[in-house]
DODRENNU-161993 format. One record per residue: z, x, y of N, C-alpha, C, CB in turn. Coordinates in steps of 0.05 Angstrom, whole numbers. Glycine has a CB too. Example, Ala and Ser with C-alpha at 12.3 -4.5 7.8 and 13.67 -1.06 7.14 Angstrom:
% DODRENNU-161993
R     npz     npx     npy    capz    capx    capy     cpz     cpx     cpy    cbpz    cbpx    cbpy
R     156     264    -114     156     246     -90     156     264     -66     181     226     -89
R     142     257     -45     143     273     -21     157     258       1     114     282     -12
This chain:
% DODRENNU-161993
R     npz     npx     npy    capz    capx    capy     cpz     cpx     cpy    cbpz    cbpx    cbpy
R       0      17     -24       0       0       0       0      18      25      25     -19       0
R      14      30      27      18      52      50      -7      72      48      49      70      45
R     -12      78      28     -44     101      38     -63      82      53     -68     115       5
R     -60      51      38     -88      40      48     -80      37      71    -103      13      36
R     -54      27      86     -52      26     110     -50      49     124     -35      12     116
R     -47      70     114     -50      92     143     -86      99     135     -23     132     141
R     -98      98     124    -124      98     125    -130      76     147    -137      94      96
R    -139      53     136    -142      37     156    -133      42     189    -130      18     146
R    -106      51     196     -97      59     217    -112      77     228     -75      67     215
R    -131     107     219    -141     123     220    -164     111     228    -138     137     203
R    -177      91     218    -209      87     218    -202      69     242    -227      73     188
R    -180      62     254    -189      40     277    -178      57     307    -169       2     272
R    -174      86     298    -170     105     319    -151     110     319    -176     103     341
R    -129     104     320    -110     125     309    -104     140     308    -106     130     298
R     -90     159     324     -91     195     326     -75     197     300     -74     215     358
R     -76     212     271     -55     212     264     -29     228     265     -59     210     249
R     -30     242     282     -11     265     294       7     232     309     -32     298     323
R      -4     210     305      25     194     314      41     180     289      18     168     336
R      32     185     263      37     174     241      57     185     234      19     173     225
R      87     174     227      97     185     211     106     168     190     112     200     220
R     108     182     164      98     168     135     131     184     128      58     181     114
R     152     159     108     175     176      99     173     162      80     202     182     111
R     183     188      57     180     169      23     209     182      14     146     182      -7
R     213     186     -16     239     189     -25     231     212     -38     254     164     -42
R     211     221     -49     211     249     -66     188     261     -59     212     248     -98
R     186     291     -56     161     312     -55     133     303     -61     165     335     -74
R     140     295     -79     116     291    -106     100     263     -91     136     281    -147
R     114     245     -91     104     220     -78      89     224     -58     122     203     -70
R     109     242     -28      93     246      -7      59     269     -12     116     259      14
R      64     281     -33      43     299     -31      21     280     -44      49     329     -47
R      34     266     -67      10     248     -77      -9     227     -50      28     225    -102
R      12     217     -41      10     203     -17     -28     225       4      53     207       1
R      -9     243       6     -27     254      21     -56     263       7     -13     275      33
R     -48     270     -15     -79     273     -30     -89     245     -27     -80     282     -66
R     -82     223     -30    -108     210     -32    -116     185     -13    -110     200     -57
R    -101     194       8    -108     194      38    -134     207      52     -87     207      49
R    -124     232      33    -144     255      47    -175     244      33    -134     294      37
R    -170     233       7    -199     229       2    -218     202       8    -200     234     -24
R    -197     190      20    -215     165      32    -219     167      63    -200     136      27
R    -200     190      75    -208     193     109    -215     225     120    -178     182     130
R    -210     239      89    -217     263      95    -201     282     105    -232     262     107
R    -208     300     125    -184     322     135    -167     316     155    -193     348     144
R    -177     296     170    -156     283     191    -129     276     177    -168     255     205
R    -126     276     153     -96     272     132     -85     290     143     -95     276      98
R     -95     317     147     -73     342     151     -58     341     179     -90     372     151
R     -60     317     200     -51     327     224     -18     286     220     -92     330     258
R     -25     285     192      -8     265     185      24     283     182     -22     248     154
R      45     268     193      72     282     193      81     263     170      92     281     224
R      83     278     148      93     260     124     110     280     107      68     246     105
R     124     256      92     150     280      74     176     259      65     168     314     103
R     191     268      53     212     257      49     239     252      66     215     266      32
R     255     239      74     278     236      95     289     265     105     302     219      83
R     294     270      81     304     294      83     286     332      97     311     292      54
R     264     322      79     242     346      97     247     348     127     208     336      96
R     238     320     125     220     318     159     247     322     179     200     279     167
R     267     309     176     286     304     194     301     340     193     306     273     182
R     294     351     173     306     378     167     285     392     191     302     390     130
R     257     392     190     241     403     209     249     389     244     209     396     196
R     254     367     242     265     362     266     294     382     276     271     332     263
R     306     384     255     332     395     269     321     416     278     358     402     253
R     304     437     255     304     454     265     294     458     292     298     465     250
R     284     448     312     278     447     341     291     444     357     264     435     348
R     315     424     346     338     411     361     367     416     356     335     384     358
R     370     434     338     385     443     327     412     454     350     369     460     312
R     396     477     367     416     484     383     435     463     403     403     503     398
R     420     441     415     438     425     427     462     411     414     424     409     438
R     464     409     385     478     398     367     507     422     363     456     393     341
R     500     453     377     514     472     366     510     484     341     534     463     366
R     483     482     336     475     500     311     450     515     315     471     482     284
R     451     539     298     421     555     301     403     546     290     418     580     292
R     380     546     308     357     536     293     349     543     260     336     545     308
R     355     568     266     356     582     233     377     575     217     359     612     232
R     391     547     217     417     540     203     408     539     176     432     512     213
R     432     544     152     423     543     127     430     519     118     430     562     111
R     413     513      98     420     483      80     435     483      59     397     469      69
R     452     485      58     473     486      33     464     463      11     508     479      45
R     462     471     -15     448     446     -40     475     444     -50     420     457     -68
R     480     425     -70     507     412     -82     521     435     -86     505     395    -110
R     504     453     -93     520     469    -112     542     500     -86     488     486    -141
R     526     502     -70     535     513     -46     556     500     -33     516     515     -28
R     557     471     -25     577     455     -22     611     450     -40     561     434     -23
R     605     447     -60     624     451     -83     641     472     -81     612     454    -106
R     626     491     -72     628     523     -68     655     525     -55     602     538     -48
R     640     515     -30     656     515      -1     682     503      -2     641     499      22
R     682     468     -18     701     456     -15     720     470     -37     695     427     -15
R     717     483     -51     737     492     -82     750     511     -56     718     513    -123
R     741     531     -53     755     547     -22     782     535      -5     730     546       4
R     762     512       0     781     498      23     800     488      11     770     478      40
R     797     468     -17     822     459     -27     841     480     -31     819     444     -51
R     830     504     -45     847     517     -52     862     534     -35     838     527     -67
R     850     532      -5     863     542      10     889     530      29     846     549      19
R     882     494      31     902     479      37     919     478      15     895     455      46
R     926     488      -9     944     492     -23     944     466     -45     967     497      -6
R     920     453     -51     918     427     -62     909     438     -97     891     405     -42
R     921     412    -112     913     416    -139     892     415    -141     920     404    -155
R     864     430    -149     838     425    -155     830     408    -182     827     449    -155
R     859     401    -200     851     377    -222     852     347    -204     878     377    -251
R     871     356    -185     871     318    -171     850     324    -158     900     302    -146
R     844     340    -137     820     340    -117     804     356    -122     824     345     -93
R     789     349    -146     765     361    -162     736     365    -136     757     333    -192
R     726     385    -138     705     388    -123     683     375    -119     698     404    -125
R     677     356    -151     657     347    -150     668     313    -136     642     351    -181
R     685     303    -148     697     280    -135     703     281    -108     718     273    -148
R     710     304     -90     715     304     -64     683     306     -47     738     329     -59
R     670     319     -58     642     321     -52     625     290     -51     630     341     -77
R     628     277     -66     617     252     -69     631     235     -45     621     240     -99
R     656     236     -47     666     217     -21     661     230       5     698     210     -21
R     651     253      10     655     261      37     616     249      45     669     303      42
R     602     258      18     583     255      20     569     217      24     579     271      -2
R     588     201      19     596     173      24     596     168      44     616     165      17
R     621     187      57     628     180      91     604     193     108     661     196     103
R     589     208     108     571     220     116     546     195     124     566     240      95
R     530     190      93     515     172      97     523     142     110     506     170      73
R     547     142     117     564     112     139     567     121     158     594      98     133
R     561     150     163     559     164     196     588     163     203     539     143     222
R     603     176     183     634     180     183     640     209     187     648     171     156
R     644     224     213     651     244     219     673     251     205     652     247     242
R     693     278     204     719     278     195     733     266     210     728     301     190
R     731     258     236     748     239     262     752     216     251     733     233     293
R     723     212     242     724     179     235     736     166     217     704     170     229
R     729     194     189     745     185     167     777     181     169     741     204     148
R     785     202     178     823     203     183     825     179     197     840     233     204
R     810     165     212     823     138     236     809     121     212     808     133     280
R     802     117     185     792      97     182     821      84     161     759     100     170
R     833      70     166     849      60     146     851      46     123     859      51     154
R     820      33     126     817      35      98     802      50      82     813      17      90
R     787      63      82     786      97      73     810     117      62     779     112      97
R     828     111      89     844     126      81     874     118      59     847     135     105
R     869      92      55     882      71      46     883      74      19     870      46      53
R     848      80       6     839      84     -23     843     103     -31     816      82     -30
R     845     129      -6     856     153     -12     887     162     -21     850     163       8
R     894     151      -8     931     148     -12     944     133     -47     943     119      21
R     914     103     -45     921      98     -71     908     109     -93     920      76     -74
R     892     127     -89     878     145    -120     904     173    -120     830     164    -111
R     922     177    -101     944     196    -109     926     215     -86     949     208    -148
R     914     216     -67     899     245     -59     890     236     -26     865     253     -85
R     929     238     -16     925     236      15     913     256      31     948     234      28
R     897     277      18     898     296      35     862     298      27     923     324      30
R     852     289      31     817     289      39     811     283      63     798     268      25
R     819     280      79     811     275     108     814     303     118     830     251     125
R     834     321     107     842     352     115     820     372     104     874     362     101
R     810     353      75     796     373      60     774     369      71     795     373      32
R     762     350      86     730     339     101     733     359     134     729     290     110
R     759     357     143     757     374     165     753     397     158     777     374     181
R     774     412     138     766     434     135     737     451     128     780     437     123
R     725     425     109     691     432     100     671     438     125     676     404      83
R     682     408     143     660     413     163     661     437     173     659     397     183
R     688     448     182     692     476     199     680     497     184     723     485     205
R     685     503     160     667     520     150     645     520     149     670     524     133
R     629     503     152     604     499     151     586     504     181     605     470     140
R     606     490     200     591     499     221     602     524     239     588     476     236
R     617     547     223     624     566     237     605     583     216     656     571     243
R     594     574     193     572     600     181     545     582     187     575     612     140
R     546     567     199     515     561     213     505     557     197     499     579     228
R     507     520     174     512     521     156     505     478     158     541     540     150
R     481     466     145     489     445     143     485     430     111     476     435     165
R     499     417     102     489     407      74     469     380      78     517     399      53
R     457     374      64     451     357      44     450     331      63     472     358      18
R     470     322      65     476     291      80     475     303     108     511     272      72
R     480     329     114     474     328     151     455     321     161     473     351     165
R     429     333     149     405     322     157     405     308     159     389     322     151
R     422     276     155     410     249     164     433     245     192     411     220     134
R     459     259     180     479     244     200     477     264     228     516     243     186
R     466     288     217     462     309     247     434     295     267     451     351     234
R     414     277     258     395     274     264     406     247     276     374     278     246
R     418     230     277     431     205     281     447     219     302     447     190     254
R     459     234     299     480     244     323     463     256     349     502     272     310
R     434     271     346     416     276     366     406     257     371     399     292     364
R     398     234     362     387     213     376     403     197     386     371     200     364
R     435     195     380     455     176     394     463     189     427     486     172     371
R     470     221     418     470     237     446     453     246     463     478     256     445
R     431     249     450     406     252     468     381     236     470     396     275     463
R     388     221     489     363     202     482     331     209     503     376     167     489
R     339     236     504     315     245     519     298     261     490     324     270     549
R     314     263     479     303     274     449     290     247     430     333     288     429
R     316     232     426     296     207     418     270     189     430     311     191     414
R     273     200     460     249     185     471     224     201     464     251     180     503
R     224     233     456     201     249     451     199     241     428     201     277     454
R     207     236     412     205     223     377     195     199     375     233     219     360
R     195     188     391     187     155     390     161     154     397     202     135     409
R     158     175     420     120     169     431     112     193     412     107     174     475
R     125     214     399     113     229     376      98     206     358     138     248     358
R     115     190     345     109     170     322     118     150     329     119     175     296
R      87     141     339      85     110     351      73      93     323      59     107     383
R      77     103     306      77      95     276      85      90     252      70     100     271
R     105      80     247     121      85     224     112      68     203     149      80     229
R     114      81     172     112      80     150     129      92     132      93      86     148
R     153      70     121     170      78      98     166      60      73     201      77     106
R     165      82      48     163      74      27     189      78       4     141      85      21
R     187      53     -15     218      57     -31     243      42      -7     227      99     -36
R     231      23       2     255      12      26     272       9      21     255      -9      39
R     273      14      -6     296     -10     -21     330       7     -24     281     -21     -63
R     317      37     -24     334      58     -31     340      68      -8     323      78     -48
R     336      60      20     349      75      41     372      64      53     332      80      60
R     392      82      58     422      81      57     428      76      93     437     115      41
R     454      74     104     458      60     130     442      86     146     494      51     139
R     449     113     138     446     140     159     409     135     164     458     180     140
R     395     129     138     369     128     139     357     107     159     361     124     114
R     374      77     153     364      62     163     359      51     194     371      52     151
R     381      81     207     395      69     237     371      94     243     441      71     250
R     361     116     234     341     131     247     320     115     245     335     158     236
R     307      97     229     280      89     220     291      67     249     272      78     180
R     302      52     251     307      36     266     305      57     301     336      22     254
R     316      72     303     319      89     331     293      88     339     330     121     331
R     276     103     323     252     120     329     232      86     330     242     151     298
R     234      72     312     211      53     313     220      27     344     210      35     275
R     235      34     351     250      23     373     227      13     398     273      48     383
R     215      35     400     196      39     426     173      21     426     183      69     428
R     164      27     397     128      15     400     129      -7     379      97      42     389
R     152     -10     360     157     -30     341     133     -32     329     168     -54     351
R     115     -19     313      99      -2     304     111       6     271      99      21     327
R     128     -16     256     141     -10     240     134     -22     209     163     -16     251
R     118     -12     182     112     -21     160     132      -7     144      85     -18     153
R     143     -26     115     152     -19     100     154     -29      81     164     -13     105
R     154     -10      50     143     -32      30     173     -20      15     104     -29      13
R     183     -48     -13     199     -52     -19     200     -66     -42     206     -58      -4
R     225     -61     -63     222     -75     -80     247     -83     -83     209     -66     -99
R     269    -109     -75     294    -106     -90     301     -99    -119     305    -126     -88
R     286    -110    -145     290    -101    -174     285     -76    -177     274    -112    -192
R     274     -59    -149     276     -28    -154     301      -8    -151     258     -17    -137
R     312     -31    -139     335     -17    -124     363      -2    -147     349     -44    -102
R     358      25    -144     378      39    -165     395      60    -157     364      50    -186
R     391      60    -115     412      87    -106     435      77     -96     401     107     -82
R     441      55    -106     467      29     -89     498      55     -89     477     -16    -122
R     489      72    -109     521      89    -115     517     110     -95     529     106    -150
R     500     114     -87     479     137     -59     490     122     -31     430     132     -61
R     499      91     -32     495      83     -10     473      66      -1     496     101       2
R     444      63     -25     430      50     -12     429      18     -15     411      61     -16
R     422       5       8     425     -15      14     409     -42      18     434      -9      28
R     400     -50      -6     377     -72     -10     363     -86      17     390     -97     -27
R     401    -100      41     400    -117      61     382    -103      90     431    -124      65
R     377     -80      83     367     -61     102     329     -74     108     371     -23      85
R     321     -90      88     292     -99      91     302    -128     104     272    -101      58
């Protein structure tokens, strides 16, 4: 559905340097773009397409410094993260059988995609409510402490890319206004799987020209433990 419509878009003029196309995996977007390219040819290549995570990663990197990070920031993968937080627990003096790395990783990674800073989390009471009753009051210490490490080695994981990109367009809206007449076009595919952090950028940027397609399936829907959110179509 989405190739034929950014084709079509293309053939009725269309610069596609205003297109931007977001899918959920590599593979999709590249497929995507092969066979684009063979019904409109090489004008595909000036298409900004990729997965949430790519593209919004290539955004930081431009915008990066106003956020307080180097453009050259590194992306920490699960396994880098885990890393960090086994450190930190073990450095606030916490049992790492109650506050297992991989279980503290998943909830911070929770609060993240709900655009839950470590501020946010500690003031949220009921957050911090579920925390107190699983035996493990002290994750709101272990999320501050992660973030700090993270952004004193110039350092973002995984879920920043959506919530650092949400935080430049909430503070700078001279940034989101260059993003919006960038891609006076939007095209998301897999609707079904994008979570609140995804859905409040797709919403920012399509804001301007309301210029907004997206295709969907609810019986597809299988990232609900990710956060994603059917009600979002």
């Amino acid at each position: 559905v989405l190739t034929y419509r950014i084709a079509y878009l293309i053939a009725q003029g269309i610069d596609p340097f205003r297109i931007l196309s977001l899918t959920f995996t590599n593979k999709a977007a590249a497929e995507m773009r092969a066979r684009i390219e063979k019904i409109v040819g090489h004008e595909a290549r000036n298409l900004f397409m990729g997965t949430f995570h790519s593209v919004f990663a290539r955004i930081l990197r431009k915008e990066a410094p106003k956020l307080g990070f180097p453009s050259n920031f590194t992306i920490y993968d699960t396994q880098d993260s885990r890393s960090v937080l086994k450190d930190v627990i073990k450095g606030l003096g916490l049992d790492d059988k109650l506050y297992k790395p991989n279980s503290i990783h998943n909830r911070i990674s929770g609060a993240k995609n709900n655009l839950l800073g470590p501020a946010d989390y500690a003031q949220n009471p009921d957050i911090t409510g579920e925390d107190h009753q699983a035996g493990r009051p002290r994750i709101s210490e272990v999320y501050a402490g992660y973030d700090a490490r993270l952004k004193r080695s110039g350092a973002m994981d995984f879920d920043d890319l959506l919530l650092k990109t949400n935080e430049l367009f909430a503070r700078f809206p001279e940034a989101l206004a260059k993003y919006q007449e960038r891609f006076r076009y939007l095209l998301v595919d897999e609707y079904q799987d994008t979570n609140h952090a995804q859905y409040l950028i797709v919403k920012a940027l399509a804001a301007r020209f309301e210029n907004i397609c997206v295709v969907g399936d609810d019986a597809q829907s299988i990232y609900s433990f990710r956060g994603a959110n059917i009600r979002n179509i």
